[in-house]
Backbone and ligand atoms as CSV (ligand in chain L), in Angstrom:
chain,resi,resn,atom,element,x,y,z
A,1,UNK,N,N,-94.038,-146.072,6.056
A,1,UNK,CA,C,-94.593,-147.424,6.073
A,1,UNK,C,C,-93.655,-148.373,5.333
A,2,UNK,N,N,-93.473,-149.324,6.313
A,2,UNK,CA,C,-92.661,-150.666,5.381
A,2,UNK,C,C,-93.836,-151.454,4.251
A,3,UNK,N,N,-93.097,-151.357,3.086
A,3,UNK,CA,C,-93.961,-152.650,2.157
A,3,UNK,C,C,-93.122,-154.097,2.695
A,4,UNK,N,N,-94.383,-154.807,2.923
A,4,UNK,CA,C,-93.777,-156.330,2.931
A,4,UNK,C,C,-94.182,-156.865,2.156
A,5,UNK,N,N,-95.242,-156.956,0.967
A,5,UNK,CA,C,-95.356,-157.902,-0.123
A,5,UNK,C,C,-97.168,-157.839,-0.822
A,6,UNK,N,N,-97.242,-158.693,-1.150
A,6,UNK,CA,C,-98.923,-159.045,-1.896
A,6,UNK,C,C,-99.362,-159.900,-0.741
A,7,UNK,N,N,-100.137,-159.210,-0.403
A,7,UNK,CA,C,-101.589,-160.018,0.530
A,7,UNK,C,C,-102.031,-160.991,-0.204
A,8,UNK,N,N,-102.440,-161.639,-1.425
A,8,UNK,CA,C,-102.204,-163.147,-2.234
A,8,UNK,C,C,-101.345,-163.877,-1.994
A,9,UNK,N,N,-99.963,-163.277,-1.838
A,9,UNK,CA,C,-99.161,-164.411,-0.991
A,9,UNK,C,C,-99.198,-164.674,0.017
A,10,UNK,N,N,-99.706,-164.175,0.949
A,10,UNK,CA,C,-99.732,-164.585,2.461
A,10,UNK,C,C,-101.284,-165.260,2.958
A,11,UNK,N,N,-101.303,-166.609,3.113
A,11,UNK,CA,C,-102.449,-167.451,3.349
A,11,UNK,C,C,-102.525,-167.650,4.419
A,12,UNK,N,N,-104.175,-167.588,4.837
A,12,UNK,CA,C,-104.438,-167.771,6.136
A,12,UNK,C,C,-103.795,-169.004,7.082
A,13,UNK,N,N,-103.640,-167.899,7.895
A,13,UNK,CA,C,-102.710,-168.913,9.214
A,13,UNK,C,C,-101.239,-168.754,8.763
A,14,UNK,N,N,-100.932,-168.156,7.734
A,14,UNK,CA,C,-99.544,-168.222,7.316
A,14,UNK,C,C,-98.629,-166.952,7.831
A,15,UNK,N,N,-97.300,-166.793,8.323
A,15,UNK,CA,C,-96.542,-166.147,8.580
A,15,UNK,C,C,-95.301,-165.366,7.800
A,16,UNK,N,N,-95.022,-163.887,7.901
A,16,UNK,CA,C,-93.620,-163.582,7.036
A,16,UNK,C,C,-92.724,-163.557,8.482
A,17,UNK,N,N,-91.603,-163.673,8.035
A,17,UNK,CA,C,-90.554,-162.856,9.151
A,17,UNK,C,C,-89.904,-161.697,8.306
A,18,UNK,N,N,-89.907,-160.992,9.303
A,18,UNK,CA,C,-89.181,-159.709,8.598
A,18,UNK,C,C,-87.780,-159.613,9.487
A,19,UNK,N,N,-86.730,-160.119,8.808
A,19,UNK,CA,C,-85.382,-160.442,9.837
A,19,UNK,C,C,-84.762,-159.146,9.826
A,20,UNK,N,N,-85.026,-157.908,9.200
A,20,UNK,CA,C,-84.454,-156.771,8.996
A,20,UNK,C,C,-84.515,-156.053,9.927
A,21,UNK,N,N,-85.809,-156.639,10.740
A,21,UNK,CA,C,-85.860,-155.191,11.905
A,21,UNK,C,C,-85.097,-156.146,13.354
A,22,UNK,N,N,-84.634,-155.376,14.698
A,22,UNK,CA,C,-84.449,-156.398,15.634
A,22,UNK,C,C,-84.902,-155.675,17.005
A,23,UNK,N,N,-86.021,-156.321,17.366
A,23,UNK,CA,C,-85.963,-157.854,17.261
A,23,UNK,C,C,-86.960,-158.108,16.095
A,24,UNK,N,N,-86.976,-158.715,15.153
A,24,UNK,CA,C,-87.750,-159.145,13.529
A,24,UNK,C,C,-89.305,-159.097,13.882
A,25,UNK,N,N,-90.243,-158.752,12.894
A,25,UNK,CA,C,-91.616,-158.249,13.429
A,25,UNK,C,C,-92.130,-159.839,12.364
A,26,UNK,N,N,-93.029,-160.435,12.734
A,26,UNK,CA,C,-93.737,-161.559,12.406
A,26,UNK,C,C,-95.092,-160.788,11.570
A,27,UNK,N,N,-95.165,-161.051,10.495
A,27,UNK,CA,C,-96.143,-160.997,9.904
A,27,UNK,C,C,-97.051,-162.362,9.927
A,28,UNK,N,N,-98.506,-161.760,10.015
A,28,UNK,CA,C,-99.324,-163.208,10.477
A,28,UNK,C,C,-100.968,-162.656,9.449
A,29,UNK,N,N,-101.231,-163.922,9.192
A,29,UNK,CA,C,-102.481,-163.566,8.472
A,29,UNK,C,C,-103.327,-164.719,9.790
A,30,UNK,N,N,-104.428,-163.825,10.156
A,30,UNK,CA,C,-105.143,-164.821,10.718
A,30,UNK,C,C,-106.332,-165.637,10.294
A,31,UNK,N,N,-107.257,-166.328,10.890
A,31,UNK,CA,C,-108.912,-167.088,10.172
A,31,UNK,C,C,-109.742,-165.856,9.858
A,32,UNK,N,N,-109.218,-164.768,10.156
A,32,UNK,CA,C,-110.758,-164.093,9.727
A,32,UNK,C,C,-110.132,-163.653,8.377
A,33,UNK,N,N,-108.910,-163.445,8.176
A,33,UNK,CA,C,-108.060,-162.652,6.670
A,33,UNK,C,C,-107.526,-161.886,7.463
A,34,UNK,N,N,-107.776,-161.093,8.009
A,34,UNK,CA,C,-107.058,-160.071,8.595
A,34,UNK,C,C,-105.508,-159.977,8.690
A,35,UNK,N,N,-104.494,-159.273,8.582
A,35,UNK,CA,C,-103.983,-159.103,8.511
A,35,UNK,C,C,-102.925,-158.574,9.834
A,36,UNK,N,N,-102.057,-158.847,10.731
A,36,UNK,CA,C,-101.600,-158.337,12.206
A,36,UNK,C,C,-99.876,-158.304,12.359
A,37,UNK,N,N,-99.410,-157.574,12.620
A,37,UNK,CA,C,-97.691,-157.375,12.653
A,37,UNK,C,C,-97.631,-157.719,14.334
A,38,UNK,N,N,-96.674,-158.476,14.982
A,38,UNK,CA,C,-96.053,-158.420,16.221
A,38,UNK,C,C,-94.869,-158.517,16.065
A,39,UNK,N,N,-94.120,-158.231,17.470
A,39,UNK,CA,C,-92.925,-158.972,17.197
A,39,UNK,C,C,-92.693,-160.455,17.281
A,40,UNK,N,N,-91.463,-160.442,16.250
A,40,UNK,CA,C,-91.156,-162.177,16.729
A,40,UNK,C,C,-90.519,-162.856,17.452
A,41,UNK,N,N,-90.918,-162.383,18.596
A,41,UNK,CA,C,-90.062,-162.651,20.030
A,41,UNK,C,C,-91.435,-162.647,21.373
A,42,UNK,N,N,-91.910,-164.360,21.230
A,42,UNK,CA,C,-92.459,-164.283,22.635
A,42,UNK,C,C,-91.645,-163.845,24.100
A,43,UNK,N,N,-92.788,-162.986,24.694
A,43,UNK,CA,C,-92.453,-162.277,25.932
A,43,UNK,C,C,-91.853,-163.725,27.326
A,44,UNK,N,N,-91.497,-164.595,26.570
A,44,UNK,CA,C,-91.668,-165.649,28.001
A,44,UNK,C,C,-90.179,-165.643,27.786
A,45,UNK,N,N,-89.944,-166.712,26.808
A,45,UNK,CA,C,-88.485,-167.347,26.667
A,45,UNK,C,C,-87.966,-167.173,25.029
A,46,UNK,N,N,-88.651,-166.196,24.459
A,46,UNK,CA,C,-88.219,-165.720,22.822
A,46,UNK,C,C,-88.266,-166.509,21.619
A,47,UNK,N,N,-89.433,-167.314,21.922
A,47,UNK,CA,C,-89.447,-168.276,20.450
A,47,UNK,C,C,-89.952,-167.589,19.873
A,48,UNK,N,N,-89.905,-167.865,18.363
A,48,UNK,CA,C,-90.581,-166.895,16.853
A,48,UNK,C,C,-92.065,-167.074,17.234
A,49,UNK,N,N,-92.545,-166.891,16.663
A,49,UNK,CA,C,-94.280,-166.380,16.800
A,49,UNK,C,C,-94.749,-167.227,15.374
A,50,UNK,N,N,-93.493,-167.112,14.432
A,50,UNK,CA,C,-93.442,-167.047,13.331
A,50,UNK,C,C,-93.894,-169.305,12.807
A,51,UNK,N,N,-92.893,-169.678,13.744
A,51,UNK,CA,C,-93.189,-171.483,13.982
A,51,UNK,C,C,-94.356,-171.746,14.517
A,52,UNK,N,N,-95.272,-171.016,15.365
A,52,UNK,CA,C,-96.376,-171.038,15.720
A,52,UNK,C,C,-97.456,-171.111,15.215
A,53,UNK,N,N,-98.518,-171.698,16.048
A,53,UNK,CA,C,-99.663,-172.252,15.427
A,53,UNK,C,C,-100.839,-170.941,15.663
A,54,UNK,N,N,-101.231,-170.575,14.136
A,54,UNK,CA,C,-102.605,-169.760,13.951
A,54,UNK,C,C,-103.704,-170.358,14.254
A,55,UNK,N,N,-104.728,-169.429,15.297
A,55,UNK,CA,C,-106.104,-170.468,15.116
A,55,UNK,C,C,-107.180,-168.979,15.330
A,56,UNK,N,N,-107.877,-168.982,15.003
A,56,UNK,CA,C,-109.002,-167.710,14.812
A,56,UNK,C,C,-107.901,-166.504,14.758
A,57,UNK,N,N,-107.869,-165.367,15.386
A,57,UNK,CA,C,-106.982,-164.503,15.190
A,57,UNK,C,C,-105.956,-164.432,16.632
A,58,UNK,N,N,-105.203,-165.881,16.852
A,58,UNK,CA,C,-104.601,-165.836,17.532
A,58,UNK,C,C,-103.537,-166.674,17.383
A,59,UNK,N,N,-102.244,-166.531,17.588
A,59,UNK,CA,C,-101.351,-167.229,17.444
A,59,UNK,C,C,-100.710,-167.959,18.541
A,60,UNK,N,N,-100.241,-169.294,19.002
A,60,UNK,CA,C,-99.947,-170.123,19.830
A,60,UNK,C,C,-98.658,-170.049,20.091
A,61,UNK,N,N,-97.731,-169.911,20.567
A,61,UNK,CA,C,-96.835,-170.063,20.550
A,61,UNK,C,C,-96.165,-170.991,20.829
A,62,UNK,N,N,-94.893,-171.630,20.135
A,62,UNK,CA,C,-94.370,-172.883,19.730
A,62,UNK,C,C,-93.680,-173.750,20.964
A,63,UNK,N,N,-93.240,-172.657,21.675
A,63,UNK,CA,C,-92.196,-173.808,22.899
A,63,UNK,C,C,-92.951,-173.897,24.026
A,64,UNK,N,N,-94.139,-172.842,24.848
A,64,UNK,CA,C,-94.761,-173.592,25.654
A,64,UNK,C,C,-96.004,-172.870,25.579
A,65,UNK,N,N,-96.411,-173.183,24.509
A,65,UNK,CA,C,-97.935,-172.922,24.083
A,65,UNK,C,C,-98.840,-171.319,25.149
A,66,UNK,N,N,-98.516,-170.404,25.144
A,66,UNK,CA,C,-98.890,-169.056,25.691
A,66,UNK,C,C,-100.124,-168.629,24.275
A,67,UNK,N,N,-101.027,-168.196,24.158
A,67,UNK,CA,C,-101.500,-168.089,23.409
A,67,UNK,C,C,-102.100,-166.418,23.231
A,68,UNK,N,N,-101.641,-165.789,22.426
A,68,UNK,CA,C,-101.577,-164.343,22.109
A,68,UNK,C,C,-102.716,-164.110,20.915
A,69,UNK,N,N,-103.234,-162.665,21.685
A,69,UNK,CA,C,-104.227,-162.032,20.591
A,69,UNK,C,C,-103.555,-161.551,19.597
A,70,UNK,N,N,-103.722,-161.486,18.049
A,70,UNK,CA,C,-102.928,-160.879,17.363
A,70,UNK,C,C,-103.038,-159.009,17.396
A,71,UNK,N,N,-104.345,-158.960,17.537
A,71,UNK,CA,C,-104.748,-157.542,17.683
A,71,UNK,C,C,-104.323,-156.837,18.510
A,72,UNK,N,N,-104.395,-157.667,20.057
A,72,UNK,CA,C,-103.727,-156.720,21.026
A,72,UNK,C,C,-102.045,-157.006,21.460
A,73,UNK,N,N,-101.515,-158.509,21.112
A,73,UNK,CA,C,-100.636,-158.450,21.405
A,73,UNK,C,C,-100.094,-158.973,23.106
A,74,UNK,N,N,-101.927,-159.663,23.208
A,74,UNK,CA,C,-101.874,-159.972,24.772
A,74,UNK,C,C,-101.815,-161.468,25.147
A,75,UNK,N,N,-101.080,-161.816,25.803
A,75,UNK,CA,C,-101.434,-163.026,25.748
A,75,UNK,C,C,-102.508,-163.976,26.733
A,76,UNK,N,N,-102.949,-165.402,26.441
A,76,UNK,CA,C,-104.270,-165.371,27.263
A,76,UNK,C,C,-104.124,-166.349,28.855
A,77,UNK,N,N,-102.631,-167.194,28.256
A,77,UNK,CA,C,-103.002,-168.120,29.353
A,77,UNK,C,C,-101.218,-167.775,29.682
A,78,UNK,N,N,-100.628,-168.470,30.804
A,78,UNK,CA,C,-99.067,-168.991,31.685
A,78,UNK,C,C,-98.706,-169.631,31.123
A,79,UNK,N,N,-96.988,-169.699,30.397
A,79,UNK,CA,C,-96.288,-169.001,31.343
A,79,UNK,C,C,-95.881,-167.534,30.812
A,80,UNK,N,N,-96.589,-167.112,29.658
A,80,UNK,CA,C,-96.117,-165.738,28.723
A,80,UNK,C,C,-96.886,-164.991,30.160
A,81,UNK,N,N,-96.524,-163.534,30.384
A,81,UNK,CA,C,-97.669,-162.414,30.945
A,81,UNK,C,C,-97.703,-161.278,30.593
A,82,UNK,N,N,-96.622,-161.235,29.568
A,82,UNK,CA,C,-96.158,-160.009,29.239
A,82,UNK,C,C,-96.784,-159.789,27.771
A,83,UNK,N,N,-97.483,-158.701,27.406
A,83,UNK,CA,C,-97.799,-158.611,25.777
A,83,UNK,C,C,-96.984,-158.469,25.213
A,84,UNK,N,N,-96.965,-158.401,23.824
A,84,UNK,CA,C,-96.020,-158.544,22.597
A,84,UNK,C,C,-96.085,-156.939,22.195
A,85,UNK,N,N,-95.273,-156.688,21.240
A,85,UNK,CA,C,-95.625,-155.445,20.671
A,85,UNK,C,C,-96.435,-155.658,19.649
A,86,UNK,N,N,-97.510,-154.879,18.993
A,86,UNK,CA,C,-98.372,-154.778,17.955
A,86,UNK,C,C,-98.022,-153.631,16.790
A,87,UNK,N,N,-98.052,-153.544,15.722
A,87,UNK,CA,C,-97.725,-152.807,14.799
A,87,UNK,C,C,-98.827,-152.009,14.019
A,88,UNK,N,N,-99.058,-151.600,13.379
A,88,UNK,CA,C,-100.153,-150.455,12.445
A,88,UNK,C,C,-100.121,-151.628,11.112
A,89,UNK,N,N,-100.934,-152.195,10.224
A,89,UNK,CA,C,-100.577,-153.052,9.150
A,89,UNK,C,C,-101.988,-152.128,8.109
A,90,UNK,N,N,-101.431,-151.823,6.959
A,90,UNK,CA,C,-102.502,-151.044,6.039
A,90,UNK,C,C,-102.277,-151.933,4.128
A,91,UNK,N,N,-103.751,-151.489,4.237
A,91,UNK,CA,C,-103.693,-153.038,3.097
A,91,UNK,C,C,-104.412,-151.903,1.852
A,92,UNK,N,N,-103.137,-151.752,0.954
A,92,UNK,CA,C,-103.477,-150.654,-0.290
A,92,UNK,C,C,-103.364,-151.522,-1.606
A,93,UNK,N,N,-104.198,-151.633,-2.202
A,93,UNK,CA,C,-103.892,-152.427,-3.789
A,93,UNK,C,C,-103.433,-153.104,-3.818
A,94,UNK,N,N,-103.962,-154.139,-3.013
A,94,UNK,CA,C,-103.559,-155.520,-2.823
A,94,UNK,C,C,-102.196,-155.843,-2.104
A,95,UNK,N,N,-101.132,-154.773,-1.547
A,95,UNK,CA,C,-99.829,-154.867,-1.263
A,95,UNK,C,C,-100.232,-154.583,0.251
A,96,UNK,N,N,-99.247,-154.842,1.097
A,96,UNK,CA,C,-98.865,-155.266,2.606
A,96,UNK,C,C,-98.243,-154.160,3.555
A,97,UNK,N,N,-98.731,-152.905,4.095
A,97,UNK,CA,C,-97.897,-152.266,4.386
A,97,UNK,C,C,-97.512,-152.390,5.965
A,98,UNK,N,N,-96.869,-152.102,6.841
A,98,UNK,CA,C,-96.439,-151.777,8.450
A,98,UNK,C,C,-96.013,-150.789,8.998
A,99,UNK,N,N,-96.582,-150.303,10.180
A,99,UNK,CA,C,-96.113,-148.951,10.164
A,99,UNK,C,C,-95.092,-149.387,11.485
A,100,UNK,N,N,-93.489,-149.087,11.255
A,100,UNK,CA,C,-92.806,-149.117,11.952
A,100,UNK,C,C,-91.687,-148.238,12.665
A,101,UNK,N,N,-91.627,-148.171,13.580
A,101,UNK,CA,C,-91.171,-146.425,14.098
A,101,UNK,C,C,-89.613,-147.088,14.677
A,102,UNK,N,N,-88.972,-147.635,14.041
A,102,UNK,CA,C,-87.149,-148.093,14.276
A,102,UNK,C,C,-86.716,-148.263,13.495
L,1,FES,S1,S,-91.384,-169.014,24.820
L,1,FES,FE1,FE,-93.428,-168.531,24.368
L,1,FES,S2,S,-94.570,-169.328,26.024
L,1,FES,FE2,FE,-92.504,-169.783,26.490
């Protein structure tokens, strides 16, 4: 499991990038708290996930608004059709973990 940080730092609707992995996995806190890893590469034309707008547990994406579940990684409306990848995210003593297999 990757540590990415304290769940206190990361506020709802707020995003990490993790530039280490490639293509970089977007950390996202959504409205419910929850916690969701994708990548940060929309399936349409590859904008970050990361500039994008949070709204319940879904994130918008920035250049032509496709709007993705964080949970599944699916997106809901054209021109994205393709899902995102989704990650494993485990929340131990207050710290941030991801389970990432690259
Ligand atoms: S780049 Fe995300 S919808 Fe086009």
């Amino acid at each position: 499991m990757f540590h990415v940080g304290k769940l206190e730092d990361l506020d709802i609707g707020e995003a990490i990038k993790l530039d280490q992995f490639n293509p970089p996995i977007a950390i996202i806190r959504g409205e419910s708290g929850e916690v969701y890893a994708i990548d940060d590469t929309c399936t349409h034309a590859k904008a970050s996930f990361c500039d994008g707008f949070v709204e319940g547990d879904t994130v918008e994406c920035p250049l032509h608004m496709s709007v993705f579940c964080l949970k599944t990684g699916v997106p809901d409306n054209p021109p994205a059709i393709k899902a995102v990848n989704v990650y494993d995210v485990e929340i131990r003593d207050g710290e941030i973990y991801v389970e990432v297999d690259r």
